[in-house]
N, C-alpha and C positions, 0 to 999 in steps of 0.2 A: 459311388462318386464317379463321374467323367473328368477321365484325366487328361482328355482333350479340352477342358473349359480351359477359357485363357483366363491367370489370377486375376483378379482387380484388385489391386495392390491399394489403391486410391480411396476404396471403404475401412481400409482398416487405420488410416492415419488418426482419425478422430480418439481410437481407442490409446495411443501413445498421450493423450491428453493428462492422466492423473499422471506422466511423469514428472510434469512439473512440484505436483503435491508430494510425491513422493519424496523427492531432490531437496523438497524445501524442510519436511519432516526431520532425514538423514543430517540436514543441518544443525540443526537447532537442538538434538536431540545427543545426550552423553553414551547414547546404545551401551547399556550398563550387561548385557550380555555378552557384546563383543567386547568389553572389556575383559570380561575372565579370560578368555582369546588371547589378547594382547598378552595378558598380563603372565599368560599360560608361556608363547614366545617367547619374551622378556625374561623370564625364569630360566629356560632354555642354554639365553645367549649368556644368564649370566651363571649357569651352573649350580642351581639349584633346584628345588623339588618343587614342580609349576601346582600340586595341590596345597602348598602349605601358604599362608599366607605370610607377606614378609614384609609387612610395613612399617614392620618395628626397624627394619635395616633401611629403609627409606620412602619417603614420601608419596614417590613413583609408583608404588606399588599397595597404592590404595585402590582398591573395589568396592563402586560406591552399592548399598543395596545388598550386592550376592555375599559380601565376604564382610564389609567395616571392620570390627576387631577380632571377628573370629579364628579359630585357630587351620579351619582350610580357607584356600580361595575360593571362588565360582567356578574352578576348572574339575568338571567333572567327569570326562570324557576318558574314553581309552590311551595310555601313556601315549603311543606312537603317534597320536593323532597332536601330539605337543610342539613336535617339531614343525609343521604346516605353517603355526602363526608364528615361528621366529624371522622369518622376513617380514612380515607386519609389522614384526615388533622394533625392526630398526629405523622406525618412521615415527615421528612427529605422531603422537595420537589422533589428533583431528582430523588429521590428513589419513593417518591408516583406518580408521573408520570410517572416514565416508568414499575409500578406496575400498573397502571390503564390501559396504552395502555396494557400491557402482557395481562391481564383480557381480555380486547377487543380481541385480537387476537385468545387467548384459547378460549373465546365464540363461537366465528367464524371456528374455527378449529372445534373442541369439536361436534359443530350442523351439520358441515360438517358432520363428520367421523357415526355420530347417522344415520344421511339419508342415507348414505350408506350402512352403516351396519343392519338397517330394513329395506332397500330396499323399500323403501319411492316410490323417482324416480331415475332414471339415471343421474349420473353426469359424464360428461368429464372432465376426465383431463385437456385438453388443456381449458376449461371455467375455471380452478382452476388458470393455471397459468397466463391466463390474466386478472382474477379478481390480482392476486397478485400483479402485476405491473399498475395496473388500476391507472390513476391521483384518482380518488374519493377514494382507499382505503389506496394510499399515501398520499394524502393530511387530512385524517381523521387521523392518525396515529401523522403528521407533528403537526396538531393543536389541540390533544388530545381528540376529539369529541367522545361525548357514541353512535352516529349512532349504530355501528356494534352491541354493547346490546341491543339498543331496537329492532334493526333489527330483531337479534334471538329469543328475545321473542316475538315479533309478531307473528314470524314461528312458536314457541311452541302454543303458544296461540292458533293458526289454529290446529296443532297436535291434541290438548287438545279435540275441537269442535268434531274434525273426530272422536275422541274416548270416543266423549257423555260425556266428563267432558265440560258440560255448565258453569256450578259457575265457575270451576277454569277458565277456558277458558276466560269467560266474568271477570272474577275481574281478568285477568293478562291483558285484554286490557284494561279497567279503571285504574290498576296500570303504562300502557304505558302515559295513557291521564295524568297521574301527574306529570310525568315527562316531558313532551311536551305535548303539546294539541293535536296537529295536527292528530298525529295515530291514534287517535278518529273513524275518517272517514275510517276506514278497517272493522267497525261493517259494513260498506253498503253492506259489500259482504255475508251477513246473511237475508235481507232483504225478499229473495224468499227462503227460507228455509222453511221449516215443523214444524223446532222447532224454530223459530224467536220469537215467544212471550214468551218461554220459555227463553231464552238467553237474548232476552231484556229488561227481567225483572231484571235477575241476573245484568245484563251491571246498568242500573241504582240503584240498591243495593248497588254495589259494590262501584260506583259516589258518591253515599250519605254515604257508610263508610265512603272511602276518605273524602270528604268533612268534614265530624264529627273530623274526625282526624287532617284534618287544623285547624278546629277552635279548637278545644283542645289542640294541642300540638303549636301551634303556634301564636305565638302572633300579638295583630291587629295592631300595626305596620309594624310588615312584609308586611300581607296580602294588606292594603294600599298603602306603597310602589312598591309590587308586579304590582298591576294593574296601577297606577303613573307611573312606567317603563316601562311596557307592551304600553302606549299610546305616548311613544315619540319617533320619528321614531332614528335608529343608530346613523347618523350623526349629530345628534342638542342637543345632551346630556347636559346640564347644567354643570357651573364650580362649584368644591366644594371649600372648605375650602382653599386650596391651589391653588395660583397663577401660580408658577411653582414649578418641581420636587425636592425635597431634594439633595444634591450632590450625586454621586456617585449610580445614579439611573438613568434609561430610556434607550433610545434609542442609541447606538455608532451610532455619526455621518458617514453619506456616509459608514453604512454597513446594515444588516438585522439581524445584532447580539444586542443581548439586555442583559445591566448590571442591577443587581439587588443584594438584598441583602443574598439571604438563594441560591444562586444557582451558578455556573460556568458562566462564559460570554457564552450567546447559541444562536441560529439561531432562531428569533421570528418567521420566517414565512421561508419556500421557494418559490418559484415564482409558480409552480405548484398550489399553495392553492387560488390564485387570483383570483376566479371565481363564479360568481354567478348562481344559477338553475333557479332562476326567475326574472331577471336584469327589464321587462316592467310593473312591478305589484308591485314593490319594495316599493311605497309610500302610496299603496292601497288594506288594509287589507282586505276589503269589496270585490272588485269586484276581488282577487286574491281566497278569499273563495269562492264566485257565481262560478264561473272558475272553479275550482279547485272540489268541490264538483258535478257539471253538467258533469266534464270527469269522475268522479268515476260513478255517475247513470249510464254514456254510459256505460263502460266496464260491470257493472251488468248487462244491458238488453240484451251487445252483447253477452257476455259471458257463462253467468247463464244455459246457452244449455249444455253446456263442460262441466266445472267442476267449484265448488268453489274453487277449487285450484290455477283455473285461473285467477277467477274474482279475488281475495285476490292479488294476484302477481303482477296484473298489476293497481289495485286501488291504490297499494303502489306507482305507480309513480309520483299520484297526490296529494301526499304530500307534495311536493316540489313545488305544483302548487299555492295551499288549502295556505302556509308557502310563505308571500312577501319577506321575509330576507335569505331562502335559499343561502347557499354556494354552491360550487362544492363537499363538503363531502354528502351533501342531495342524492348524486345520491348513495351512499349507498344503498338506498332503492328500486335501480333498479336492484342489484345482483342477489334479488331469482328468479327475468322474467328472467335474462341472463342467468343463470346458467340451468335454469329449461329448459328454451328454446335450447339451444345451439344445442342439437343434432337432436332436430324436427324441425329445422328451414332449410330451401333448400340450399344445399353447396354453390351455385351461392349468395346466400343474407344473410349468416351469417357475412360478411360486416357490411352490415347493424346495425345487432344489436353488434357491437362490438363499432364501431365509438361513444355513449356517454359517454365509457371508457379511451378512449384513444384522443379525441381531446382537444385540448389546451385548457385548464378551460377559458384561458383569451378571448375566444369566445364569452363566455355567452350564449350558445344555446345547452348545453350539455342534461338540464334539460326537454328542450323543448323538442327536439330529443327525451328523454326515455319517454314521454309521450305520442308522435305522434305513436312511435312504440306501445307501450302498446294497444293504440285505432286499429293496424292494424295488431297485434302479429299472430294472428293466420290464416292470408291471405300470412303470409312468411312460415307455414308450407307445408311441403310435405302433401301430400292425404292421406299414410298409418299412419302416427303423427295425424293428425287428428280424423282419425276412430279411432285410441288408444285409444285417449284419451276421447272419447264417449263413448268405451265399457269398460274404466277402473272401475273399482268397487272402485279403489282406490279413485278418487277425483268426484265421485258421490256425490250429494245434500243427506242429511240428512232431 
């Protein structure tokens, strides 16, 4: 890269173009995702256990889709990670949801415009505006998912590495692992580093702040219920308290619109978000981790030649492998290989890595696709992309 090119700031405005679509989606849309979120908060402020479901105690705390009368919520996440949405949760719904997507999208804008502007690496425009119309970042949007946050602090968290902030580096990937497990598995791209027992010391420090901080701030009920939930697969959920829905609550028949009580009548889902990243591992948390974990080693060992920059980009696609419940928002976490990629990839086969963007989520094979490429990323580069990124000083091993 010459980093005496002056930006042209002026080619990439056309790519902010799908925000409008985005905005209007965020709208219209009940993000029955971030609703467990909320409703996670909400529990929080009012002193209760954010996995049980309590709609029996009121109206407010109906979950349309993840929970209805079951006996958890949709809050499936690590305890600690419960307190985050009780500020959310003191807002007007409509208004903390399409403040939480805004979040999301400024994150994602925000770490764009950073990489650009330090001349990080090379972005295309044209990767800007098909990540913007991408199903995975419509459908994250549709169903209020914090992908696109953890996304970019994963990114930082590598930043951090490059720039010898190990603590912060490693306790903002243990702060990932609180909030989903799964990110965990992007320490592997640290494994042939120089300073690994340095980083992996802070990595497990950091685990056991966390973890201090569950048991302190959170009660063992939660923590119980936590893992209770964590072993029941999605579709066998237990009945709660209630038989059926209170009036004037659920689903409007023969539509995709869902009534509730603190909100407009909204679209609970669009057809677009139907799709799973890892549909054959779906009931098998075991051999989806073996899996899942064995393609992040490969990428290390092909990789670790190049740059960590590379291994880190393309381990993140086997999170979705590592994760049996994956949706089609999980391919979130194939945007920094696409984007990173896009311009070093041969004109004849950037096809290729376009297609887990843009094919029908209702495939089921989106997720497979960003993995198989990940394992073959750097066999679709041109010759002179190659040697760049060998003599870059930028994404050299530490």
């Amino acid at each position: 890269m010459n980093n005496k090119r002056k930006i042209e700031w002026s080619k990439y405005i056309i790519s902010l173009s799908p925000v409008f679509l985005i905005f209007y989606i965020s709208n219209e849309t009940y993000a029955i995702d971030y609703r467990a979120f909320y409703l996670a908060g909400k529990s929080v402020l009012n002193n209760l256990n954010p996995y049980l479901n309590h709609i029996s105690l009121s109206n407010d705390f109906y979950g349309p889709v993840n929970s209805e009368i079951s006996k958890f919520s949709g809050w499936k996440y690590p305890p600690l990670a419960s307190y985050l949405f009780a500020p959310f949760a003191t807002l007007k719904y409509e208004v903390s949801k399409n403040l939480f997507n805004l979040i999301s999208l400024l994150s994602g804008l925000t770490f764009t415009f950073f990489i650009i502007k330090k001349r990080i690496y090379d972005i295309n425009p044209t990767s800007l505006l098909i990540t913007g119309i991408s199903f995975p970042l419509l459908a994250t949007i549709s169903r209020g998912q914090i992908e696109i946050i953890l996304v970019c602090l994963a990114l930082y968290s590598l930043y951090l590495y490059k720039k010898g902030k190990f603590f912060l580096s490693a306790f903002l990937l243990a702060f990932l692992g609180s909030l989903k497990i799964f990110p965990l598995i992007l320490a592997t791209t640290f494994l042939k580093s120089k300073k690994r027992i340095l980083f992996f010391g802070y990595l497990f420090l950091s685990l056991l702040i966390l973890y201090f901080l569950n048991i302190i701030l959170c009660p063992i009920e939660w923590r119980l219920s936590f893992f209770e939930r964590l072993n029941i697969p999605w579709n066998e959920m237990p009945t709660g308290d209630l038989k059926v829905l209170p009036e004037n609550l659920g689903i409007i028949k023969d539509s995709m619109m869902v009534k509730t009580s603190d909100a407009r009548n909204l679209f609970h889902s669009h057809f677009f978000v139907f799709g799973f990243a890892n549909p054959l591992l779906s009931k098998n948390l075991f051999l989806s981790g073996i899996i899942g974990t064995l393609g992040a080693f490969i990428c290390l060992i092909k990789f670790s030649k190049f740059s960590n920059t590379l291994v880190f980009f393309t381990i993140m696609n086997w999170i979705n492998i590592i994760n049996p419940i994956s949706w089609i928002m999980g391919l979130i976490w194939y945007l920094p290989l696409f984007i990173f990629s896009y311009d070093k990839v041969k004109s004849s086969l950037k096809f290729i890595i376009i297609l887990p963007l843009v094919l029908p989520p209702f495939l089921n094979i989106s997720g497979y696709l960003a993995a198989i490429i990940s394992l073959f990323i750097i066999d679709l580069f041109s010759k002179e992309n190659i040697a760049d990124i060998k003599n870059s000083n930028l994404i050299s091993y530490k």
